[in-house]
KOLTORPA-948268 format. One record per residue (C-alpha): residue number from 1; x negated, y, z. Coordinates in steps of 0.05 Angstrom, whole numbers, plus 5000, padded with zeros to 4 digits. Example, Ala and Ser with C-alpha at 12.3 -4.5 7.8 and 13.67 -1.06 7.14 Angstrom:
! residues 2
(1 (4754 4910 5156))
(2 (4727 4979 5143))
***
This chain:
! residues 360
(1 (5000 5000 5000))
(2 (4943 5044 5006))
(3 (4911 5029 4954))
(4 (4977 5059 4909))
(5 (4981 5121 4963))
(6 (4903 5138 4958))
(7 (4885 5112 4899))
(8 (4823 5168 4883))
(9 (4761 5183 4913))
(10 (4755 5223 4981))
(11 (4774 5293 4959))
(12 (4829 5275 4918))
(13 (4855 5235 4972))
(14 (4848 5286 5027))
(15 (4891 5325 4982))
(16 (4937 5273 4981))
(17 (4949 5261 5039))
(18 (4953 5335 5058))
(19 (5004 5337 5010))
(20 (5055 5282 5048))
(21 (5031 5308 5109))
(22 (5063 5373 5092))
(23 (5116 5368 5043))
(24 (5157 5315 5079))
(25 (5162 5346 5155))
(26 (5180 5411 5118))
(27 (5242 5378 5081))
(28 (5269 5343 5137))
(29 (5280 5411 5163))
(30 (5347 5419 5116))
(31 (5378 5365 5150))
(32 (5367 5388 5218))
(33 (5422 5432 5258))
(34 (5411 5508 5268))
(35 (5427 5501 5343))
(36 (5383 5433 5356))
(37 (5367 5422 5428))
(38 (5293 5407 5434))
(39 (5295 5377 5494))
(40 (5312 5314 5445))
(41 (5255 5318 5422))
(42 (5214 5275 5473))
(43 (5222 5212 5449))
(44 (5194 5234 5378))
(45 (5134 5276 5411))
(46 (5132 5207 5450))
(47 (5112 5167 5387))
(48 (5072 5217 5362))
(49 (5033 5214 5428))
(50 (5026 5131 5413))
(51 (5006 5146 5340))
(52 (4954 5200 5359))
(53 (4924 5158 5424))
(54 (4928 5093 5373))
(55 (4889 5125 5321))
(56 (4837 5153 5370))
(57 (4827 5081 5406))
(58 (4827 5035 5361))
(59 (4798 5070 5297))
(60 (4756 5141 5311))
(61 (4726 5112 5365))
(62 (4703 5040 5347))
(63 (4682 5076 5277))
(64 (4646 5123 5308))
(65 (4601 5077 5353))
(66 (4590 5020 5314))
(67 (4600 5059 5243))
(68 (4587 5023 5172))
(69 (4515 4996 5187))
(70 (4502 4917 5202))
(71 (4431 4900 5229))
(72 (4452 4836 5232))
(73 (4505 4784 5210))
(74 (4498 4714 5242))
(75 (4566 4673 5215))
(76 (4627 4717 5228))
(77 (4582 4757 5277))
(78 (4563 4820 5262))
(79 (4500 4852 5305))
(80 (4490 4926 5308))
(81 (4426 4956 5349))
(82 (4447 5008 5403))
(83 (4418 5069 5403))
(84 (4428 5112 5476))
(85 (4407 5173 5441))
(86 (4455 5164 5376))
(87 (4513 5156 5425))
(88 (4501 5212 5471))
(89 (4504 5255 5406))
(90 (4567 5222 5385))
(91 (4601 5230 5453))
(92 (4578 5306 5455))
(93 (4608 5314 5381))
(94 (4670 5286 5419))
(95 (4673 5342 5475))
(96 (4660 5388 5423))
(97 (4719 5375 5385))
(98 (4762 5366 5450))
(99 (4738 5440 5483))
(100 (4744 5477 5406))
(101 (4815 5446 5408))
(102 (4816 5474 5482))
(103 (4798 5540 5453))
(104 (4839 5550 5396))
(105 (4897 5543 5444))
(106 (4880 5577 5504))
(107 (4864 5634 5450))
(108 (4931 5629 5415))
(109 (4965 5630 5489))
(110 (4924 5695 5506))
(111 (4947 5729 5442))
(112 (5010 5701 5450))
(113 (5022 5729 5526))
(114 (4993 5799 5501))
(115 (5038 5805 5449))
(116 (5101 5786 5499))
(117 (5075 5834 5543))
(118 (5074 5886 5501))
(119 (5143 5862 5482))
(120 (5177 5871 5553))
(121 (5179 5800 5566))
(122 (5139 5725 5569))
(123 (5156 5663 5524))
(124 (5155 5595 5550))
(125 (5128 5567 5488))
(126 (5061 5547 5470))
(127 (5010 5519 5416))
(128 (5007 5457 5458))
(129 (5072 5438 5430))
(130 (5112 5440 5481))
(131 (5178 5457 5458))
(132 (5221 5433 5512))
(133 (5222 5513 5546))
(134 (5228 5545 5479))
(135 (5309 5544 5491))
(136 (5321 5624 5526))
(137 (5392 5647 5566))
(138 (5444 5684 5515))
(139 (5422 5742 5559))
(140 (5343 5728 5527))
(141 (5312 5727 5597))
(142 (5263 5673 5607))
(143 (5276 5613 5657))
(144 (5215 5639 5697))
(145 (5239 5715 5699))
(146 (5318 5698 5712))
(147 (5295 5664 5771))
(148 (5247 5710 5791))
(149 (5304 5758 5795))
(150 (5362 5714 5831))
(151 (5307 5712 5882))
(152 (5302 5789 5893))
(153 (5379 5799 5890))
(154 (5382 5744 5936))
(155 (5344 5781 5996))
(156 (5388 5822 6036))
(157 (5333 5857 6083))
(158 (5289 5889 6019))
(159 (5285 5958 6013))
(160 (5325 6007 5962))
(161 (5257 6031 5922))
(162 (5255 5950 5908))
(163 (5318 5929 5894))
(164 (5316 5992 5841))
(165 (5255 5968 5815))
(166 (5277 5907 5799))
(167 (5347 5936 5777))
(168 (5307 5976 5718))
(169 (5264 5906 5708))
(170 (5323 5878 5693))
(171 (5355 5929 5646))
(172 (5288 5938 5611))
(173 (5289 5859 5594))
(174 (5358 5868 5578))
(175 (5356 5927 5534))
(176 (5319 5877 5482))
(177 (5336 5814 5489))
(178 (5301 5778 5434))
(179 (5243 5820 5433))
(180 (5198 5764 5464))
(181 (5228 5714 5429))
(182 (5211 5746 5365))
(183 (5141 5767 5385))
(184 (5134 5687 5405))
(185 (5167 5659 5335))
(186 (5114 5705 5294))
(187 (5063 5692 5342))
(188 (5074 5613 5341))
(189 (5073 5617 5256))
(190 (4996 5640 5262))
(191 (4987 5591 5312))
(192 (5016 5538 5268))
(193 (4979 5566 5206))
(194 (4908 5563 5254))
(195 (4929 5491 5275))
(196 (4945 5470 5208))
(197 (4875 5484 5189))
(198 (4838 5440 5242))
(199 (4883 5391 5201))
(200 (4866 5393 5144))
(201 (4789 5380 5164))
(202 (4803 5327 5201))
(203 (4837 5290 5149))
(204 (4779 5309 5093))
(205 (4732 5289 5143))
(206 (4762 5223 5145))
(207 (4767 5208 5080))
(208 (4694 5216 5073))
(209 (4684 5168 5120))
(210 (4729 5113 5090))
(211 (4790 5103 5061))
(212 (4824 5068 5120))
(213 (4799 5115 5163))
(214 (4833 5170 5126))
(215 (4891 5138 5122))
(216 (4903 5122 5194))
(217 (4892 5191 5211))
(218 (4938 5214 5155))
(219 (4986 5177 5189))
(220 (4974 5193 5256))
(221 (4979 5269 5236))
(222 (5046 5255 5206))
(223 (5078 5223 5267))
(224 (5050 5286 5301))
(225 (5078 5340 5250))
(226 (5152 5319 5259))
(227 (5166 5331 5323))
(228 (5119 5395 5318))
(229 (5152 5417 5254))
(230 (5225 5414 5287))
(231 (5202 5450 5349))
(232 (5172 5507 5306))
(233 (5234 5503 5277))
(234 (5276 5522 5331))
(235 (5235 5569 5353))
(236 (5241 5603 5295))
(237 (5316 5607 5295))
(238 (5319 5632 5366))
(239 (5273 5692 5342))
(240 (5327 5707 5290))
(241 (5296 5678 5230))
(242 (5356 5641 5187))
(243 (5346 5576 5171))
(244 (5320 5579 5104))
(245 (5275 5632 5132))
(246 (5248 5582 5179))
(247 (5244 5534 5125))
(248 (5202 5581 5081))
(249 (5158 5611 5134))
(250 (5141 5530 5155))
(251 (5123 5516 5078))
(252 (5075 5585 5086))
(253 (5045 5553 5144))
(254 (5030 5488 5114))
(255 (4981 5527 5062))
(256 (4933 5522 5128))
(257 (4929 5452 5118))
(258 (4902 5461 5047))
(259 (4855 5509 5054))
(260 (4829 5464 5120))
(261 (4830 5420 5071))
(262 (4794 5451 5015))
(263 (4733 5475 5062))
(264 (4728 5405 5099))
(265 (4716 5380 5021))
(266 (4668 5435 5012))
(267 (4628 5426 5078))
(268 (4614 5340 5058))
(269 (4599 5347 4994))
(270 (4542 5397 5016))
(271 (4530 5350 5081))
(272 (4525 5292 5025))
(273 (4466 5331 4984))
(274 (4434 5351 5039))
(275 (4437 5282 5065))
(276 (4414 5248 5002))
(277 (4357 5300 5005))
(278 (4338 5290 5078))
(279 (4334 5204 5052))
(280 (4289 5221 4994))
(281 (4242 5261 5035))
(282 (4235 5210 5090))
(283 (4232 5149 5044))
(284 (4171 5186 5011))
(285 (4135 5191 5076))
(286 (4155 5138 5131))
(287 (4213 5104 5120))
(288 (4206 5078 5193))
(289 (4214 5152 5220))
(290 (4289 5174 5234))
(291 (4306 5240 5203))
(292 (4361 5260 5217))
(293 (4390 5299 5286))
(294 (4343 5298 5355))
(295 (4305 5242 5321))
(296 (4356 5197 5304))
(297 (4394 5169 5245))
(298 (4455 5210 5250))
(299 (4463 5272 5200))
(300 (4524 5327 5212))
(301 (4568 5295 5172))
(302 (4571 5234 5219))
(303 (4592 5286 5278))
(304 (4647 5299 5241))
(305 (4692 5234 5264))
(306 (4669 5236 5337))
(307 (4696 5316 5330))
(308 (4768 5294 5300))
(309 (4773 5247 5358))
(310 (4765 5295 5410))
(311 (4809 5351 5371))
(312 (4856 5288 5367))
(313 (4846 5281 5447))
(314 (4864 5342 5458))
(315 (4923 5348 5423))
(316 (4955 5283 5440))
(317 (4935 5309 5529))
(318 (4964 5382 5511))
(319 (5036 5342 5496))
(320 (5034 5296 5561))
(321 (5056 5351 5603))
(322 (5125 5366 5564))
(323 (5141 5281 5578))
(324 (5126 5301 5657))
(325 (5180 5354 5650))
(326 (5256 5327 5691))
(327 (5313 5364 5680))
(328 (5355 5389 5741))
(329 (5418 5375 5719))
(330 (5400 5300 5708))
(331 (5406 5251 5762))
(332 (5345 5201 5782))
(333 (5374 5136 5742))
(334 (5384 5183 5673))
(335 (5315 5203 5690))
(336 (5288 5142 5696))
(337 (5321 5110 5626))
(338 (5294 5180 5590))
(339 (5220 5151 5610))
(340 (5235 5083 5593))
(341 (5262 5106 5527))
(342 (5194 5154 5516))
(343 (5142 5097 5544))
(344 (5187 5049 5492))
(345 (5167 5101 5436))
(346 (5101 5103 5458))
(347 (5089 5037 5453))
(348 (5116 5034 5386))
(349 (5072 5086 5361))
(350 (5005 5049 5388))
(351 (5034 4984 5366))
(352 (5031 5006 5293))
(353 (4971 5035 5298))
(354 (4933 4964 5326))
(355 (4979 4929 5272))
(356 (4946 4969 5219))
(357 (4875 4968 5251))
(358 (4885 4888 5265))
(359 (4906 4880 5175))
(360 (4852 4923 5160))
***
């Protein structure tokens, strides 16, 4: 099946695969409701979680540790030499991914909290995907903020300078309801756009790697675009966008995934020369003598995997929270069927992963 998906060499199938990664998510979007409750949601973020933690486990990792050399092959049992050195670069090409993952969010959640701010009010939605707070009050005050507020009417012994201060809180927040939401909807579409672009090198990287590789994390990037791509979507809608305005600004979006995907091409077909170079030179004076990074075999195009695992880390750890999240008006047993329902889902999404790794 694969074979028919991918069926050219690494840069035509990163664009491939870019391609279904982004067309698909974005059309499911004319099928879905204007007034969608995210909170169901969970169980789809659920198996993305599986997919992402599937494709990290049993395929970036094991590939990036053992790789595509064999020292030795004794019957079905293939021997590789373990170099301390190779894998303490590999497992600091991992953090790296994981903390400029980190970054990029903590970054887009600074921006974003400046802009709603400057807005008269804070958003409860972030980069991290967690959609289940993106849902505000018809009166546009945030869950955080009403509360805040029942909590100073609620206090009979405060002082009249207070209770007017938060009296003209209020009616400031009031006064523009949807102003944070807005500022958080345009806010979240360069977020998206930024995201989309670690994407699209992740899956070019891939694909330089191998084919089933590639495809893996095609896939695993697909189970996590859904649920992201309907979140974003009613987001969007809560800002005011209609829904074919949604629709279109998502498609805009998804251009970050290409041009990720264009530059990862771009950065391994220059690793490749300078790799091929690096070879030649060393062949022509000790072929014994590793030359490539701190003295060992590894050249910067073999960081790239260990850094889409980590960015994959990250991502999959950034969604756990939004699973922790109960909702009050839900007794314990409902509760406890919701996480049997997401760990169900879960399952699911790492059981398809090992099925594919296990055919391979």
């Amino acid at each position: 099946v694969f074979n028919k998906l991918f069926p050219f060499g690494p840069a035509g199938n990163a664009l491939l695969a870019t391609t279904y990664i982004s067309g698909p998510p974005n059309l499911i979007l004319a099928l879905i409701p204007s007034d969608i409750n995210v909170s169901s949601l969970s169980l789809l973020v659920s198996f993305a979680i599986g997919g992402l933690l599937g494709d990290v486990f049993m395929h970036l990792l094991p590939e990036t540790f053992t790789g595509q050399s064999v020292d030795l092959v004794v019957g079905d049992q293939v021997y590789v030499l373990v170099d301390n050195r190779k894998n303490v670069l590999l497992g600091i090409g991992m953090f790296v991914g994981f903390l400029l993952f980190f970054g990029i969010d903590k970054l887009m959640r600074i921006i974003e909290h400046t802009g709603n701010a400057s807005a008269g009010g804070a958003s409860g939605h972030s980069h991290s995907h967690s959609h289940s707070h993106a849902s505000a009050t018809s009166s546009g005050l945030p869950e955080e903020k009403s509360g805040e507020l029942k909590q100073r009417g609620a206090k009979k012994d405060g002082s009249a300078a207070t209770a007017t201060g938060a009296a003209t809180e209020t009616e400031a927040v009031i006064a523009n309801p949807n102003a944070s939401i807005k500022t958080s909807a345009y806010l979240n579409l360069i977020s998206d756009f930024t995201h989309n672009i670690t994407d699209g090198l992740a899956i070019s990287s891939s694909f330089y790697i191998s084919k089933s590789v590639g495809c893996t994390t095609a896939i695993a990037t697909f189970m996590h675009e859904i649920p992201h791509e309907v979140g974003d979507f009613a987001l969007l809608i809560q800002g005011g966008f209609t829904k074919w305005q949604a629709m279109g600004s998502q498609f805009v979006t998804a251009a970050g995934a290409y041009l990720g995907t264009f530059i990862g091409i771009a950065l391994q077909q220059s690793l490749e020369k300078d790799r091929a170079a690096a070879s030649a030179m060393a062949s022509s004076l000790d072929s014994s003598a590793p030359s490539g990074l701190f003295g060992t075999s590894l050249s910067y195009g073999d960081m790239t995997l260990p850094f889409t695992a980590g960015g994959f880390l990250y991502i999959a750890f950034s969604v756990i929270p939004e699973l922790l999240e109960t909702e009050e008006d839900t007794d314990r047993s409902a509760e406890l069927a919701k996480f049997a329902k997401q760990l169900v889902c879960m399952f699911l999404g790492i059981g398809f992963m090992a099925f594919i790794a296990l055919n391979d």
